[in-house]
C-alpha positions in Angstrom: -15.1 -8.0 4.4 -16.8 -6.1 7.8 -14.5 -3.2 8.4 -14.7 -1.5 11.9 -13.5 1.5 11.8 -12.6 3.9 14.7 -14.7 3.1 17.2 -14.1 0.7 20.5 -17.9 0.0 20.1 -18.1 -3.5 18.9 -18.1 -7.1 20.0 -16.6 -10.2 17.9 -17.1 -14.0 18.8 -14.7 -17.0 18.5 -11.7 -14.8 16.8 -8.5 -15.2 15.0 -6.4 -12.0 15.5 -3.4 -10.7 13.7 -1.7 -7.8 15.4 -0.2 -4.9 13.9 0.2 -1.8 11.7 -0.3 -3.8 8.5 1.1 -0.9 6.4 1.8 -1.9 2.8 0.7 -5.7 3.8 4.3 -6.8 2.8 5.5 -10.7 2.5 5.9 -10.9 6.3 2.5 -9.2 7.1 1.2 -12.3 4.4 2.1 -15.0 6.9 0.9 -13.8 9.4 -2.6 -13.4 7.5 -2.2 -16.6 5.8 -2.3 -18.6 10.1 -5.4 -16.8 10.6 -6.9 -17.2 7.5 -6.2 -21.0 7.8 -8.4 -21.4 11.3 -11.2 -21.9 9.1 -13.1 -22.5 12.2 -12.4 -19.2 13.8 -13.2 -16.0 11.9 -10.2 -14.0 11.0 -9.5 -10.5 11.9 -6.6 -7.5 11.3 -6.3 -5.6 14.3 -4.8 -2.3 13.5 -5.2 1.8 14.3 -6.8 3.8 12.5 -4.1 6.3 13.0 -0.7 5.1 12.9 0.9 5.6 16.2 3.5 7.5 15.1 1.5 10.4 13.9 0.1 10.8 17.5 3.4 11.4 19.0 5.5 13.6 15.9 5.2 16.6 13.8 6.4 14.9 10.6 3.5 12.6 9.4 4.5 9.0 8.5 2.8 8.3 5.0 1.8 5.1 4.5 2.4 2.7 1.2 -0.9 1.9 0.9 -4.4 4.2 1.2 -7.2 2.8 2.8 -9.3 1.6 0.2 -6.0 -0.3 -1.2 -5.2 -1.9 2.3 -9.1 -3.1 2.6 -8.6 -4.6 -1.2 -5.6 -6.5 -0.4 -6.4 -7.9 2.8 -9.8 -8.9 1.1 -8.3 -10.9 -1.7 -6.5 -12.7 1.3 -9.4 -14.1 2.7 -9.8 -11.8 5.7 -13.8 -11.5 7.6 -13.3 -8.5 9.5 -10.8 -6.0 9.8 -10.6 -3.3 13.2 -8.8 0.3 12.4 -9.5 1.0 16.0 -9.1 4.2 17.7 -5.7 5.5 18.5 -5.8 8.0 20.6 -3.4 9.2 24.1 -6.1 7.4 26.2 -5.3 4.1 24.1 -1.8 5.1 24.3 -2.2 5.2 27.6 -3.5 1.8 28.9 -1.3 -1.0 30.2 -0.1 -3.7 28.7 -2.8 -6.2 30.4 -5.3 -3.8 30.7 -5.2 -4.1 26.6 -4.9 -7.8 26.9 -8.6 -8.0 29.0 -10.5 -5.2 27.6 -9.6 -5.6 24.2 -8.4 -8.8 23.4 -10.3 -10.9 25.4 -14.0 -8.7 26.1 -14.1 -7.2 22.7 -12.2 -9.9 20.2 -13.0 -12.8 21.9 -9.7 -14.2 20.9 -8.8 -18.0 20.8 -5.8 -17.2 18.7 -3.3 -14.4 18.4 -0.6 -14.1 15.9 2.1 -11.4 15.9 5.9 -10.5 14.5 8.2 -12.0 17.5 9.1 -8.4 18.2 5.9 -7.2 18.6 4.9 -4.7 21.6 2.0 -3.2 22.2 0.4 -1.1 25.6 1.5 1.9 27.3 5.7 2.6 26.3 5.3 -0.6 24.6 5.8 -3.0 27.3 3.8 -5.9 26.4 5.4 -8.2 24.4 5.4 -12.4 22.6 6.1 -13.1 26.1 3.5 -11.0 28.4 0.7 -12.7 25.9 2.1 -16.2 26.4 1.9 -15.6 29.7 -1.4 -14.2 29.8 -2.9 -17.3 27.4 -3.7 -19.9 30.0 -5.5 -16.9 32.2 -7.7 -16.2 29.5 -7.7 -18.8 26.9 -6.0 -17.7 24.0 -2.8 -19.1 21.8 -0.3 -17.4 20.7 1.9 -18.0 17.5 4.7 -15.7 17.0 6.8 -15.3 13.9 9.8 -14.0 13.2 11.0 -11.2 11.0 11.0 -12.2 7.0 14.7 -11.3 5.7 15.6 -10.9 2.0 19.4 -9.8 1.0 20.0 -9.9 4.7 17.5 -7.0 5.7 14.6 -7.3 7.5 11.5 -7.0 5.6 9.7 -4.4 7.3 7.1 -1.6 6.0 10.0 1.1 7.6 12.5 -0.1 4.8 9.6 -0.5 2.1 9.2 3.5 2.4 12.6 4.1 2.1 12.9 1.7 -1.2 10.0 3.5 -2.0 11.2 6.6 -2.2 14.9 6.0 -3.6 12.7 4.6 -6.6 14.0 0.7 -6.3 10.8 -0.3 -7.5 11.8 -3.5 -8.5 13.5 -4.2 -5.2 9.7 -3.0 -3.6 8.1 -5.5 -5.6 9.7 -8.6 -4.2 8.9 -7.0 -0.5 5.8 -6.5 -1.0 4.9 -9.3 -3.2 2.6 -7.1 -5.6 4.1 -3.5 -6.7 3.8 -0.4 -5.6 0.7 1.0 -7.0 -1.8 3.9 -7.0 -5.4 3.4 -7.4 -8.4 5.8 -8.1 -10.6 7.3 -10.2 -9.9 8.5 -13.8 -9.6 12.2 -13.9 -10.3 14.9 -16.6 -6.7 16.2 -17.4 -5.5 19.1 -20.0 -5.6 16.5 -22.9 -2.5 17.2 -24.6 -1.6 14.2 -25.1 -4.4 13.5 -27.8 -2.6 16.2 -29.6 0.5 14.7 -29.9 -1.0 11.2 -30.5 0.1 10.1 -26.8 -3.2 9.9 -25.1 -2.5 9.6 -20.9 -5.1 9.2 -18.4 -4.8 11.1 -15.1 -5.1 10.3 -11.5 -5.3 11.8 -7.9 -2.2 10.6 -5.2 -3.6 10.1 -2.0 -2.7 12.6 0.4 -1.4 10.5 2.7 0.6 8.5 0.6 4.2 8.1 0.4 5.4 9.0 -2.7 8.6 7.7 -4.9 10.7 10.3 -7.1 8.8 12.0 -9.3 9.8 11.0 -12.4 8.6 8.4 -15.4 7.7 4.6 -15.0 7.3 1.7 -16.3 3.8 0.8 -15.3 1.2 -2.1 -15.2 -2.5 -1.0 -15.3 -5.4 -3.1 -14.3 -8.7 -2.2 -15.6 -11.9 -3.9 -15.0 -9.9 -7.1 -14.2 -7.8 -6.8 -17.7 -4.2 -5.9 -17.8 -2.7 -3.9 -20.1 1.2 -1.8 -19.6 2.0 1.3 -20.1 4.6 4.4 -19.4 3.6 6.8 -16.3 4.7 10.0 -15.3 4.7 10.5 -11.2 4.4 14.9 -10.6 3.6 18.3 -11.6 3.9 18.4 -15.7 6.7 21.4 -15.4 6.8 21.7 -18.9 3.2 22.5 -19.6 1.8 25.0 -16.7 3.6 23.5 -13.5 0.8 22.2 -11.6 1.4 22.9 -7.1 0.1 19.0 -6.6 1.7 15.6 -7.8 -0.8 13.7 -9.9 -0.3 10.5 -12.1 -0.1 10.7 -15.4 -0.4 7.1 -17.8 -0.3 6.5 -21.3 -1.7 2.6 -21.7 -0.2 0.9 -24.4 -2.5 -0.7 -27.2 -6.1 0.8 -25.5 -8.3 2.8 -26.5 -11.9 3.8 -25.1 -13.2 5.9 -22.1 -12.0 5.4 -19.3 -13.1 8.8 -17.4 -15.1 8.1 -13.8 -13.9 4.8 -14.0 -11.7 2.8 -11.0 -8.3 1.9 -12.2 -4.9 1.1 -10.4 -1.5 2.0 -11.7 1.2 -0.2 -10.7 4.8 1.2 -11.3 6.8 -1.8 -12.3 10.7 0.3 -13.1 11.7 4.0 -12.7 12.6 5.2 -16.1 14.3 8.7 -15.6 13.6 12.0 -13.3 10.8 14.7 -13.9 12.5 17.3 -16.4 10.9 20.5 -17.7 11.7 20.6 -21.7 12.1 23.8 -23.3 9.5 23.1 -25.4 6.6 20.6 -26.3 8.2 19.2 -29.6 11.2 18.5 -27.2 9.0 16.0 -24.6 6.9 15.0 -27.1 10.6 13.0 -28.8 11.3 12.4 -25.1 7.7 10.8 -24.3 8.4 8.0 -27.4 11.5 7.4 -26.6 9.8 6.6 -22.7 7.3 4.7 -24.4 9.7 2.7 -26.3 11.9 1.5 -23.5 8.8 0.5 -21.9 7.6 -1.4 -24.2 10.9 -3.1 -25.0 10.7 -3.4 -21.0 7.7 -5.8 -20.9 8.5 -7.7 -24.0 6.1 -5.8 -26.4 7.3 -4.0 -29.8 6.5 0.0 -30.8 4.5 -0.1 -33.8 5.5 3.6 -34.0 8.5 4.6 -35.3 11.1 6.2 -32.1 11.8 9.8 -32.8 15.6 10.6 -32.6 
């Protein structure tokens, strides 16, 4: 997949274009992907910032489900050609709603098609809208299919209420928004290896800094490596109980695995949230608690301990 990325120097030909922040690519941002994708004819683009608007405007930064390299994976595996993270700055900001519509749109997409949530606005105090563009597609020769907002248990689907699941720790709930879990994915770090002491080898991983981050507190996990899938037990924070560490990191025993796994690219999904970060008076003490973790999860994806649970 081309990715474009901050820069309003470019020029597409004979485009489909979805519109949007496309954070967390959740089951409505799939539809929308999905019409594109299907103009086989036309290629197929996701138009989005490369900063999220809000972060221009606030204080507080808005962290985002996804890091970049995951958003370019999924939308990828969905078939996309190209996908824009185009400038956002106050100048962009700034422009009108039409004046978006000509010099972006139409000089620099080259759009036949456009498709958009129903309550999508764009331009200068958000005043375009579905129905400035359908007014707009005779002028300059583009259609326009508009969709409306997903709903599941009578909420909108929306990337705003995935960060909130998110971070209450419904990880179940985020699932079935998103259609995949929540997940982190990176390299395989060196850690303090303590766990090969207590016969509960982990691997470690970095957290993006810009990603939001559920409680911190033990999982239920899936891990994918090199295209295999194995489950496991992972602990989201900063180890209290052996040297509190300042930074969150992510910390995964795999179940049934053994080998090498340092250097290597691997994404943790958390699958259920087990129980809160707790600092243990001693090691012995997490060391029971980490088997009894490891237990439930394997009872959680249909697996049996072939260790004995310490009581």
């Amino acid at each position: 997949m081309e990715h474009i990325y901050n820069t309003d120097k470019f020029q597409l030909k004979n485009t489909a274009v979805c519109l949007g922040k496309f954070d967390g690519i959740h089951k409505g941002h799939r539809l929308l992907i999905s019409e594109v994708v299907a103009h086989k004819e036309l290629k197929s683009v996701v138009f989005t910032f490369a900063l999220h608007p809000s972060n221009l405007f606030s204080n507080s930064e808005v962290k985002l489900i996804d890091s970049f390299e995951e958003k370019f994976e999924k939308l990828e595996k969905l078939g996309i050609d190209t996908l824009i993270s185009y400038p956002f700055t106050a100048e962009t900001a700034s422009m009108e709603p039409e004046e978006f519509v000509k010099e972006v749109i139409v000089k620099k997409l080259d759009a036949k098609l456009i498709v958009i949530g129903k309550d999508f606005h764009f331009g200068h105090k958000r005043k375009g809208d579905v129905s400035l563009l359908k007014a707009l597609s005779d002028q300059y020769g583009f259609k326009v299919i508009a969709f409306n907002k997903l709903e599941q248990e009578e909420k909108v689907v929306s990337s705003t209420r995935i960060r909130e699941e998110i971070q209450n720790g419904n990880m179940e709930l985020v699932e079935e928004l998103l259609g995949v879990p929540y997940a982190f994915e990176g390299e395989v770090l060196h850690g303090q290896k303590l766990g090969r002491t207590i016969d509960m080898p982990t691997i470690n991983q970095a957290v993006g800094e810009h990603k939001i981050l559920p409680p911190l507190g033990v999982y239920v996990s899936k891990i994918l490596i090199e295209n295999k899938v194995y489950y496991g037990i992972t602990n989201v924070g900063k180890k209290p109980t052996v040297n509190g560490e300042a930074v969150v990191g992510v910390e995964t025993n795999i179940f049934d695995f053994s080998g090498d796994l340092y250097g290597k690219e691997v994404r943790t999904e958390l699958l259920k949230f087990v129980r809160p970060e707790q600092k243990f008076k001693n090691v012995e003490l997490l060391k029971k608690q980490m088997y009894k973790d490891k237990a439930f999860g394997m009872n959680f994806v249909g697996l049996q301990s072939n260790k004995t649970m310490l009581s």
